[in-house]
N, C-alpha and C positions, 0 to 999 in steps of 0.2 A: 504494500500500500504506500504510494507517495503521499507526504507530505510536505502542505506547502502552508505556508503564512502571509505571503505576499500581498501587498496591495496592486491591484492591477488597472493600468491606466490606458483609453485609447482617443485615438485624436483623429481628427477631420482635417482635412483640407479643401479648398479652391485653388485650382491648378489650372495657373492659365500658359505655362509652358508646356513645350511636349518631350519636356526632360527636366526630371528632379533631381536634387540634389542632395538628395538627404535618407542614408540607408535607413530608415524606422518605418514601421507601419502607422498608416495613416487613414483617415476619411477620408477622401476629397470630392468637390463639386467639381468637375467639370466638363468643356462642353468637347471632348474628345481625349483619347486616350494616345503615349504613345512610347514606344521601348524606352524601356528603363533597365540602366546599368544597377544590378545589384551588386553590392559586396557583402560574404553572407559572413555572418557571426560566427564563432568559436560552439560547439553546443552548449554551454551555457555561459550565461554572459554573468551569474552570478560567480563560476570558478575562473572565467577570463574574460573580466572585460574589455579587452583590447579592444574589441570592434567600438568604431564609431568614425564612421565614416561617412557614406552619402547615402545612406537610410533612414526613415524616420527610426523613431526610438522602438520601444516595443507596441506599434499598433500597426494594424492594416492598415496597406499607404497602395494608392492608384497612380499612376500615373498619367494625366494626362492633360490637353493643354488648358485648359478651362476648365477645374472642377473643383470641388467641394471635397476636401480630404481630411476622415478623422482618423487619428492615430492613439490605440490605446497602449498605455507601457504596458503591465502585467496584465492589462484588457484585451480588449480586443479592439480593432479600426473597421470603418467603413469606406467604401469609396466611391461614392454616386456618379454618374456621368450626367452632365447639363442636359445633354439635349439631345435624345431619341425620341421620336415618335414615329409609335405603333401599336400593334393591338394583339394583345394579348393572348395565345391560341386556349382555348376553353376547356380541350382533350389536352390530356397527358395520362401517359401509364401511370402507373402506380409508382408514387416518391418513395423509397423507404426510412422509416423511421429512425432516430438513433435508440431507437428501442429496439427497432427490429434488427438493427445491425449489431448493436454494440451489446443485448440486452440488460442497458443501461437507459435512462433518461440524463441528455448533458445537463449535470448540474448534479449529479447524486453524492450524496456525502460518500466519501472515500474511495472514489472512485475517479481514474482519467483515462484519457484514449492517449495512446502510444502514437507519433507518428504515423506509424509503419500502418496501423488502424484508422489513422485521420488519413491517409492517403487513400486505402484500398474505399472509404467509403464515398471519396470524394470520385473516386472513378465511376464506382456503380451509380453513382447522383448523373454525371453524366451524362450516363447510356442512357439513364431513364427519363430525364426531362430536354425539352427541348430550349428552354431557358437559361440552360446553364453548357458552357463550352469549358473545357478545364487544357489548360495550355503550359508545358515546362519552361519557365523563367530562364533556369540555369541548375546548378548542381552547387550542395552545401559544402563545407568545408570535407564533411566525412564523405561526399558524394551520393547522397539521398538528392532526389529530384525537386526542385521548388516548385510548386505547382500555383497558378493562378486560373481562378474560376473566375471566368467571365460572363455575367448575370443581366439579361435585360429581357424582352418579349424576345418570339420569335424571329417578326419582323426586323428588328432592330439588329439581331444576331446575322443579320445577312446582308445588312448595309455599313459593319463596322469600319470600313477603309473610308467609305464617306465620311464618318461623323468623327476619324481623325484626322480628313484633312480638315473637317471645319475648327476642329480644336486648334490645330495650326494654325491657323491664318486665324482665330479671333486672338490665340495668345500672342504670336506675334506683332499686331496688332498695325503692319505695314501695307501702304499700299490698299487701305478700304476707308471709303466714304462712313459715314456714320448709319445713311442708310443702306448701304452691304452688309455691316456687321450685323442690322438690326435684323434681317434677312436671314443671315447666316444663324443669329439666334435663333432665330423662330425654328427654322429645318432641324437645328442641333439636336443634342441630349445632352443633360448634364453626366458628367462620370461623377464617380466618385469612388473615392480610393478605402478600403475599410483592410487593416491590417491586425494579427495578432501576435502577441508570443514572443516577441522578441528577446526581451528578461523570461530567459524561461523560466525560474519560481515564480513567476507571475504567471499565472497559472489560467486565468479568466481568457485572456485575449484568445489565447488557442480554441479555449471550451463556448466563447460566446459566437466566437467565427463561424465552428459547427453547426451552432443553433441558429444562425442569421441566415445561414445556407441555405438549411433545410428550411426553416419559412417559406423565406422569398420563393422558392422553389415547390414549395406544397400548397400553399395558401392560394385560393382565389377571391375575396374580401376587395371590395373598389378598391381602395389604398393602396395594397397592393399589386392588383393591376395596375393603377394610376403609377406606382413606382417604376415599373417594369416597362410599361409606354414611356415614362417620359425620364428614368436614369439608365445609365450601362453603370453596373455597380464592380470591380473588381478586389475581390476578396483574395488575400494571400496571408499564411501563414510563412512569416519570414523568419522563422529559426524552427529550423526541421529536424538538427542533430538535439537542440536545447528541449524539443520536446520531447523528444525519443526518449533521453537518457532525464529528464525530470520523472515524466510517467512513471517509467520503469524503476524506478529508485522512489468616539462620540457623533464622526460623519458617518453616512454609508458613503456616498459618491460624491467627487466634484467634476466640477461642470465648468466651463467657458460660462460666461468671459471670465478672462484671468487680468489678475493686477496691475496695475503700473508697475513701472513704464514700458511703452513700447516704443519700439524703433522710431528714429526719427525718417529716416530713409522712404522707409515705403508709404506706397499711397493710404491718406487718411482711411477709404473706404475701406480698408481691412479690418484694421479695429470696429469701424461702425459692420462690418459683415458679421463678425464673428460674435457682436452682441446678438444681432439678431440672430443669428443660429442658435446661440443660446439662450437667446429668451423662447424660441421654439420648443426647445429640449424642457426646459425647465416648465415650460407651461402642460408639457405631454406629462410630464412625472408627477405633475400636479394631479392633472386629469384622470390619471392610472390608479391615482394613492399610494404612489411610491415617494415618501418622503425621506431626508435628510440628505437632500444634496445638498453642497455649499458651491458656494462661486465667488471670484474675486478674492477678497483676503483668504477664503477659506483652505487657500493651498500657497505654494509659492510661485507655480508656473506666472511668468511672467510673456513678454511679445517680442524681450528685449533679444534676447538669443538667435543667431542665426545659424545654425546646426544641426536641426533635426527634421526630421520630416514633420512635424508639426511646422516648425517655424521657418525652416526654409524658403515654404511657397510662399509666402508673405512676401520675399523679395521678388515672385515672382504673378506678383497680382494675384494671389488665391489664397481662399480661406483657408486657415489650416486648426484644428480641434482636436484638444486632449479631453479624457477625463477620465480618472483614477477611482477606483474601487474595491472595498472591501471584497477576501470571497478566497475562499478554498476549498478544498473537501472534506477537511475537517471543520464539523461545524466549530461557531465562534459565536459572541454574546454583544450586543450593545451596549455599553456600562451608562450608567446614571450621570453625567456630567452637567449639573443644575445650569451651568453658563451657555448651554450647547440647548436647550427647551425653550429659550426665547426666541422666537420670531424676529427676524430684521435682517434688513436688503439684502447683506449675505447667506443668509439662510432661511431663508423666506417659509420652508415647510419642514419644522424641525421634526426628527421622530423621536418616538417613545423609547424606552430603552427596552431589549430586547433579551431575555434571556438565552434564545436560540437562534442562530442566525445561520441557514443553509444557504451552502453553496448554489444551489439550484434559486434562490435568491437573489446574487448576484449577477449569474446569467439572464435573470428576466430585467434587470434595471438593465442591463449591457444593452440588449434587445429593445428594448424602450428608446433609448441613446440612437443606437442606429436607426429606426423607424423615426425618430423624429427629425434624423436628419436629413435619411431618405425621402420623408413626405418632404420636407422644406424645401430639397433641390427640384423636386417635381412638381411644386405650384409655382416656384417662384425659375423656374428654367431661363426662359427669356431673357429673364435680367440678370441671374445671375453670369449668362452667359453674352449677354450685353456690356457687363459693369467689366469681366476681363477684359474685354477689348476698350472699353473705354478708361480703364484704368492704362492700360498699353501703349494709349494716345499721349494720356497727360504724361506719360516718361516719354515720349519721343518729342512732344512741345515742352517740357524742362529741358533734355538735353539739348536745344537749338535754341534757347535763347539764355539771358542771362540768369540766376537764379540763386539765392539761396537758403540752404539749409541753420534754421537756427540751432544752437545745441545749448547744455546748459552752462556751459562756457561763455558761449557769447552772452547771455543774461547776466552773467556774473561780470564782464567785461564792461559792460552797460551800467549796472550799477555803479561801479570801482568810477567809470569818466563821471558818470550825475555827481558824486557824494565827492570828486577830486575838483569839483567845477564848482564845489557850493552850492549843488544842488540837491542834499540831504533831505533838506525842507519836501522838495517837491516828491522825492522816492519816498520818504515817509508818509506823505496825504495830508493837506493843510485841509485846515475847515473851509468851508466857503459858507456865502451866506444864505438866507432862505429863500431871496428873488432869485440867486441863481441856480440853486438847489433846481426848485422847482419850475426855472425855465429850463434843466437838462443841460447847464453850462458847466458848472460844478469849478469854474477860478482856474488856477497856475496848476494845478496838480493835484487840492485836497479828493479827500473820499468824500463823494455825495451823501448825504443825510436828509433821512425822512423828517421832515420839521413842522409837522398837524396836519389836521385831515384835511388841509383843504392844498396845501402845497405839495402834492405827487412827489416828490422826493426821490427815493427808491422805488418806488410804485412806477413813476411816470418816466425813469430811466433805467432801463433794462441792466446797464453797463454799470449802474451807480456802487453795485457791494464791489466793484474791481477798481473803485477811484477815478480820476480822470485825466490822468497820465502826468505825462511832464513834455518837455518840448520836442519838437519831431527832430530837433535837429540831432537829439543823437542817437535817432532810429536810424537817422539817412548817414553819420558818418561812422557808427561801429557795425550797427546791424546789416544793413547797406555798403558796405566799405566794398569798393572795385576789388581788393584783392582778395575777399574772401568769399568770391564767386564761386560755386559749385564748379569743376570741372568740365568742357566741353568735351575731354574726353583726354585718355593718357598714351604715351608713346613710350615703348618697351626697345630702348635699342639693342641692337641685334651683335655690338661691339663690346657688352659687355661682358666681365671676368668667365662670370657661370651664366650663359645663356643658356645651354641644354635645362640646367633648372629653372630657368626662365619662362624656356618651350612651357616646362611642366607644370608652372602657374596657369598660362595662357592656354592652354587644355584641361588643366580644371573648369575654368570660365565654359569652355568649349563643351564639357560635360554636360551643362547646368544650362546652355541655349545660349550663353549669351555671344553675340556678333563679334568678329574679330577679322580684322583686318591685317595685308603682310605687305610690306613696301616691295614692290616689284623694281627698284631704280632708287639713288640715294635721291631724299626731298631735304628740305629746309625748313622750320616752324619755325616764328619769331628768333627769327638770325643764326640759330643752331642747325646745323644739318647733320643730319640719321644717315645710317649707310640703309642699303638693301637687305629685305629680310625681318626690318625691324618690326615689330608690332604695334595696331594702331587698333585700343580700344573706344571708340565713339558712347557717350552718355546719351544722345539721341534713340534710344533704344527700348524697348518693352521692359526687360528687366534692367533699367537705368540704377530702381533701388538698389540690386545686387552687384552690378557694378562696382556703388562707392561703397558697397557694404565690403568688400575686398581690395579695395586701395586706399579706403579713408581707413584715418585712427575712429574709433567707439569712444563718443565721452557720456559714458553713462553720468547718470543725474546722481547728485549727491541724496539718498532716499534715504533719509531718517526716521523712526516712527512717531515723533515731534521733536520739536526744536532741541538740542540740547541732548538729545537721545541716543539710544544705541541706532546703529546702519541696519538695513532689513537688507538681509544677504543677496547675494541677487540668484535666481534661480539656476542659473549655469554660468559660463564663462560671460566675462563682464564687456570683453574686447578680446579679438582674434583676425585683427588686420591680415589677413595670408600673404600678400607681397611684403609686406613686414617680415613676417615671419620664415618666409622662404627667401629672404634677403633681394629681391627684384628691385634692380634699377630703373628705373619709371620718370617720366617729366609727366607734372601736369599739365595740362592746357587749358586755357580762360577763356579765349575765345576762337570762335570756327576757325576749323581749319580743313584742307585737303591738301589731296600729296596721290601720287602715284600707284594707289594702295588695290589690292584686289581681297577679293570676302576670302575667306579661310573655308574651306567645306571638310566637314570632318575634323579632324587631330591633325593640327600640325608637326608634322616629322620632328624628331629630336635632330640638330646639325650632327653629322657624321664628323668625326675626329680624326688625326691624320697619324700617320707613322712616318716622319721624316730621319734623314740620314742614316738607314738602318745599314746598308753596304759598309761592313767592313768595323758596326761601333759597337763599343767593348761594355755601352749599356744607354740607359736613355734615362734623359729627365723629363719630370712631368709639374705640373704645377698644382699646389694646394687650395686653392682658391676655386675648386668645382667642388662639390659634392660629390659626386660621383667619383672623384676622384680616390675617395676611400674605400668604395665598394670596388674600383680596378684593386687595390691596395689588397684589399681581403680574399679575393680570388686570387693575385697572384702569391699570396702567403701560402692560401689551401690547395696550391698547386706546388710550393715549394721553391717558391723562386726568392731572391736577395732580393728585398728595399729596404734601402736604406733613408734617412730623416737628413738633409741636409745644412749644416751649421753655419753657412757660408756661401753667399750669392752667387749664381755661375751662367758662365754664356752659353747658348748652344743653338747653332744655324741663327745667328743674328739675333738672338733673343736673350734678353737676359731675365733669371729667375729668380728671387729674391730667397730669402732667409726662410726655411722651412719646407720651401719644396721637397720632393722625393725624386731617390734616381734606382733601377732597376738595372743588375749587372748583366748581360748578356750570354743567355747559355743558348743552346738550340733547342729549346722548349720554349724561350721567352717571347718573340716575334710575332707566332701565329696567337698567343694570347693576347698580346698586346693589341694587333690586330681585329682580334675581334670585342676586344674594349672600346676601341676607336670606336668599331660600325655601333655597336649595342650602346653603350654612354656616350657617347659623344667627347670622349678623354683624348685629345694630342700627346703626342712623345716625339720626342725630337733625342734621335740619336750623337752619342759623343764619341768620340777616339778613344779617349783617354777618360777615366774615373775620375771625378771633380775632385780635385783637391779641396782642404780641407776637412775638418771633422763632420764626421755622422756617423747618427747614432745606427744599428743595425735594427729593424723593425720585426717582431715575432707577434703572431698569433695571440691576443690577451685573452687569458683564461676569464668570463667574464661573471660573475654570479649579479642574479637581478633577485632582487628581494618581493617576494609577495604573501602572503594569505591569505586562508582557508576562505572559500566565498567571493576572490577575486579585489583586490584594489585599482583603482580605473588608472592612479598615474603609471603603476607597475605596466598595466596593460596595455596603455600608450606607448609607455619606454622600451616594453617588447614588442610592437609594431615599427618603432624606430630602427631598433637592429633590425631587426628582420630587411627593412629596407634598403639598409645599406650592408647588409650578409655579415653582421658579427655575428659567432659564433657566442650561443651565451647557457647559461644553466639558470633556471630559476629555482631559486632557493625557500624554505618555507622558514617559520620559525625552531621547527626542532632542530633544522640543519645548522642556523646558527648558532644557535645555544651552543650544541654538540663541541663546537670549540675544531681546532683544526683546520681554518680556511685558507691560510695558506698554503700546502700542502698541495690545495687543488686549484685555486684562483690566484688571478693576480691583482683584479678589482673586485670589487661589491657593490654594488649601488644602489642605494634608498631612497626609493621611493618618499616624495610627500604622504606626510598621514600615518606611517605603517607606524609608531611608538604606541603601544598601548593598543591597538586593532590585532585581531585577530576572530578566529573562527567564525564570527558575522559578517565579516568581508565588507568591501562596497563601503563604509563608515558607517557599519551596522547594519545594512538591508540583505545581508545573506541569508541571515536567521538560521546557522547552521543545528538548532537546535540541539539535543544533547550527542555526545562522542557515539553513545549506540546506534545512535540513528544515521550517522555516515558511513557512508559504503567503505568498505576496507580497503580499496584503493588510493581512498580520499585522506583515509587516518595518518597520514604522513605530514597532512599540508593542516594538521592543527597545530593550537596556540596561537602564543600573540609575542612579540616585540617587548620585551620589557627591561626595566633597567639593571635587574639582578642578575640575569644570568645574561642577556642576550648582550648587552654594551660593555658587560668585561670582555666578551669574546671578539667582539668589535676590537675592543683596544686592544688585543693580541694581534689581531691580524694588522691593525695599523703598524707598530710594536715592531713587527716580525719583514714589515718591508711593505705589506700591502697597499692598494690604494684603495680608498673608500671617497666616493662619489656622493654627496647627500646633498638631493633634491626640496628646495621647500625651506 
């Protein structure tokens, strides 16, 4: 019997691109569907979190360009399509049940389906209905098949290539009148994305997906039909190994909308989309008598985040939807929390407390969740699949004229000149008097005041509780300032150090839709001239948000819980600039420009690297300044070749290489590696006569131990997707291993993760729940404990002690 404690969470989106960017399962509206690169997770993401990549989190996620996508974490997603219509066939064989399959009902205390049993049933679903097409995605890490059920009428199932190009073309949002697009809506369907399971302890997403299935697919109810005519829904289970091996081994729910703040970047309509979805949801759970959802405060999810299949499509003009939910199979109890029974905006229908709370419980709020999403994308179609293409507009008129974004920097900048100008008075709000009060003047700056019944006041100026400002002039020179114009677009030259890493920015971008330009001839922009090759991102574009959302810095809001107060954490990472972070040399540009540039189709080629003077040299130097440069470095070590660290600057074929480069001695095994270093990374070598004089160091394979615990820690599992990528050779180590004492012997680093001091066997910073030592599989009982200071940090100081190097993160 598994068991699980998980909270499970799933999310929606509106996708109006026709490629996300975010590995998680989700909901989405939108109004066509279209390939989506998966990256699949680890089987569970509570013993390896590494994955996190361009999935939603754990919900059902669709992909497609116009839709409405929710993503549940430990829940389940849904993923509506805008805009099908058709009509529903009335005949269908007989659906079968998950009684009659599993004979289980999904949702029974102590009980789950396997994988291997959510696949075979998801086949026979199939055969039997003519609503449901089930298509392999790709293959999981273990190699279990990813399967995506593609759910809509009949009709609709036989015009899908239509309703992804019209996905296209409204997400892209180029080249159509206002009234084409309106056109194109009407013809469309909205998709929507509904994803589960990703955190495989989270346990719902997988179990609710089963049960949305089978509905949509057995149920004939108007509603129903009405979804089927007017959504393509695609359902996916996106961690197939996580479910396998889970199985086999005061709220109930929250709900959208979620808290401040949200991004500054993307279109306002998102935030106002995703209320209304959510006031949808929240109204159906009313009507059901499912109470104790929360929303807004009642979670941390915030809009600010750009990383998950939830929040991703945000940058890409679509709605995107979490929500999180109690539920296992072993039952659980509501407790009495007297603060949690009163009513108010955030918890508008609190419940009673509950001594027994089944599993099969939380499957029917999941189902509620999805149905109310599904109904939403299917009355409101049209516009929802209207509002992407005209959210598409307003990024392609931002990026062609001038424009900017405020942040809460510039507020604070604004302030700093009023109160350095002497104008204190006017940013604090002077009184005015009662004629102007209640003529709606309100003086130099004071706050307006209601001053009797007969003077409107506050009454008669709308604006009056926000004051009535101070002078325009320093809206027009800080807020307005020429130089802090939004970007018309940025230039990647093609001359720089690590451009292959470069390529691999501007291919992410290329992942995610966004346009991408290559100089075919060198140009000029404001007196600088680029060679050929160089990249040319334009802000004039549908996903303009996501754009700056990967070349600007993030200046999150200073979020206090009032004044003077502790910071309210922010839900995920606060800033993750990626041309920052992948070091890209970049110019911005302020105003239009052209150049000699042609559209990039597909992934731009990584540049091919060269093997010069190899006739006759006795080894080759190479330059440190590529990334990749390290991953040549770890293959030619795992092949046995000499590199050496150079101490000392050297020339070679007219080039000179600075302090730290590397040089590689020449055997006749060396060459053809080098070779295909070149073609595969984009690494040059430039052959020498002679061994550089000078010192260096000899370079050896580093025995590497990465630190983790029982239940998975996310930085570890980051740090082990980092090797990986550039081929170190590493060991992960748990807490008994350190203890144990002896790390020298086998390593030559260690490196600690942020977090692991005091974590253990709950993994994750507590959400493993690895429960007690009996209950983990005996494979697992190696990777218990925790980090602590009596045994684990003597044993540290030995290996430091002893020559070691220790690496600590955070």
């Amino acid at each position: 019997m598994a068991r699980a404690r998980r909270i499970s969470s799933t999310q929606w989106r509106l996708l109006t691109r026709d490629r996300e960017c975010s590995p998680h399962f989700d909901v989405r509206l939108a109004s066509g569907y279209s390939a989506q690169t998966y990256r699949h997770v680890n089987p569970s993401d509570e013993l390896n979190p590494s994955r996190c990549g361009t999935v939603l989190r754990a919900r059902p996620t669709w992909r497609f360009p116009s839709m409405l996508t929710r993503s549940p974490r430990p829940w389940r997603a849904v993923a509506l399509p805008l805009v099908f219509i058709a009509t529903v066939a009335q005949a269908q064989s007989h659906i079968t049940s998950p009684k009659e399959q599993f004979g289980h009902n999904i949702g029974d205390d102590y009980w789950l389906a396997t994988y291997d049993q959510f696949q075979a049933y998801w086949q026979k679903l199939a055969k039997e209905s003519d609503r449901m097409k089930l298509v392999e995605i790709g293959k999981s890490a273990e190699g279990r098949p990813q399967l995506m059920a593609i759910i809509s009428s009949p009709e609709n199932m036989r015009k899908l290539d239509r309703y992804k190009e019209i996905s296209r073309r409204l997400a892209s949002a180029d080249g159509l009148t206002d009234e084409q697009a309106r056109a194109l809506a009407k013809e469309g369907k909205t998709v929507v994305w509904i994803d589960g399971g990703l955190h495989a302890t989270e346990v719902l997403g997988a179990a609710q997906l089963m049960e949305t299935v089978y509905q949509l697919l057995s149920r004939n109810d108007e509603e129903t039909k009405r979804i089927l005519n007017e959504d393509i829904v695609l359902a996916v289970q996106v961690n197939p190994d996580g479910m396998q091996l889970v199985s086999s081994s005061g709220a109930v729910m929250f709900a959208p909308p979620f808290r401040d703040p949200f991004n500054y970047n993307f279109d306002p309509a998102i935030p106002m989309g995703i209320d209304a979805v959510g006031a949808a949801m929240q109204t159906r759970f009313a009507m059901e008598h499912k109470p104790g959802v929360t929303i807004r405060s009642g979670s941390s999810y915030s809009t600010w985040w750009n990383g998950g299949l939830r929040t991703t499509v945000y940058f890409h003009n679509m709605i995107g939807l979490l929500t999180e939910t109690i539920g296992n199979p072993t039952p659980q109890r509501i407790p009495f929390i007297p603060t949690m029974t009163l009513p108010r905006a955030d918890l508008m229908y609190p419940i009673d407390p509950q001594p027994v709370w089944h599993f099969r419980q939380s499957v029917d709020y999941s189902v509620t969740a999805n149905y109310a999403v599904l109904d939403y994308a299917s009355r409101q179609r049209d516009e929802l699949l209207f509002n992407i293409y005209r959210m598409g507009r307003n990024s392609i008129e931002k990026g062609s004229r001038d424009n900017w974004t405020t942040t809460p920097s510039d507020i604070a900048a604004v302030e700093r000149t009023i109160a350095e100008s002497g104008g204190a008075a006017q940013l604090a709000g002077e009184q005015t008097s009662a004629d102007e009060t209640a003529a709606g003047k309100g003086g130099r700056g004071g706050r307006a005041r209601a001053v009797g019944p007969a003077g409107g006041g506050a009454v008669g100026n709308p604006v009056a509780p926000f004051g009535n400002g101070t002078d325009m002039k320093f809206f027009n020179t800080v807020l307005r300032d020429p130089a802090k114009r939004d970007p018309r677009g940025y230039i990647v030259p093609s001359n720089q150090p690590d451009f292959p890493t470069a390529t691999k920015f501007i291919n992410t971008l290329r992942h995610v839709g966004v346009t991408v330009m290559r100089a075919t001839s060198p140009f000029t922009v404001n007196g600088k001239t680029y060679p050929a090759g160089s990249f040319v991102v334009k802000t004039a574009q549908a996903f303009r948000p996501y754009v700056l959302d990967m070349f600007e810095p993030q200046d999150h809001p200073n979020d206090f819980a009032y004044p003077g107060g502790p910071p309210k954490r922010p839900y995920d990472n606060a800033g993750w600039t990626l041309a920052y972070q992948m070091g890209v040399q970049f110019d911005r540009v302020l105003d239009g420009f052209d150049g000699p540039f042609d559209k990039v189709d597909g992934l731009a080629p990584v540049p091919l690297g060269t093997v010069a003077g190899a006739n006759g040299a006795a080894g080759y130097v190479f330059s440190h300044q590529q990334n990749d440069a390290f991953t040549a470095i770890n293959r030619l070590l795992k092949a046995g070749e000499d590199v050496f660290w150079l101490k000392s600057a050297v020339s070679a074929n007219g080039k000179t290489y600075p302090v730290g480069s590397f040089y590689v001695a020449a055997k006749a095994s060396t060459l053809p590696l080098l070779q295909k270093a070149a073609m595969d990374l984009g690494v040059s070598f430039d052959g020498t006569a002679t061994r550089p004089a000078g010192d260096a160091t000899k370079l050896s394979a580093p025995r590497i131990a990465l630190a983790d615990v029982y239940g998975g820690s996310m930085p570890s599992g980051q740090i082990r997707w980092l090797l990986e990528q550039f081929e170190f050779p590493y060991t992960v180590v748990y807490p008994q291993d350190i203890d144990a004492g002896g790390l020298k012997a086998k390593f030559d680093a260690l490196v600690l993760p942020s977090g692991l001091l005091g974590q253990g066997s709950r993994g994750g910073g507590g959400r493993g729940d690895a429960g007690s030592r009996a209950e983990v599989p005996a494979e697992y009982q190696r990777m218990l404990g925790s980090l602590g200071e009596q045994r684990s940090i003597p044993a540290i100081r030995d290996f430091l002690e002893q020559g070691g190097n220790v690496v600590s993160i955070g």
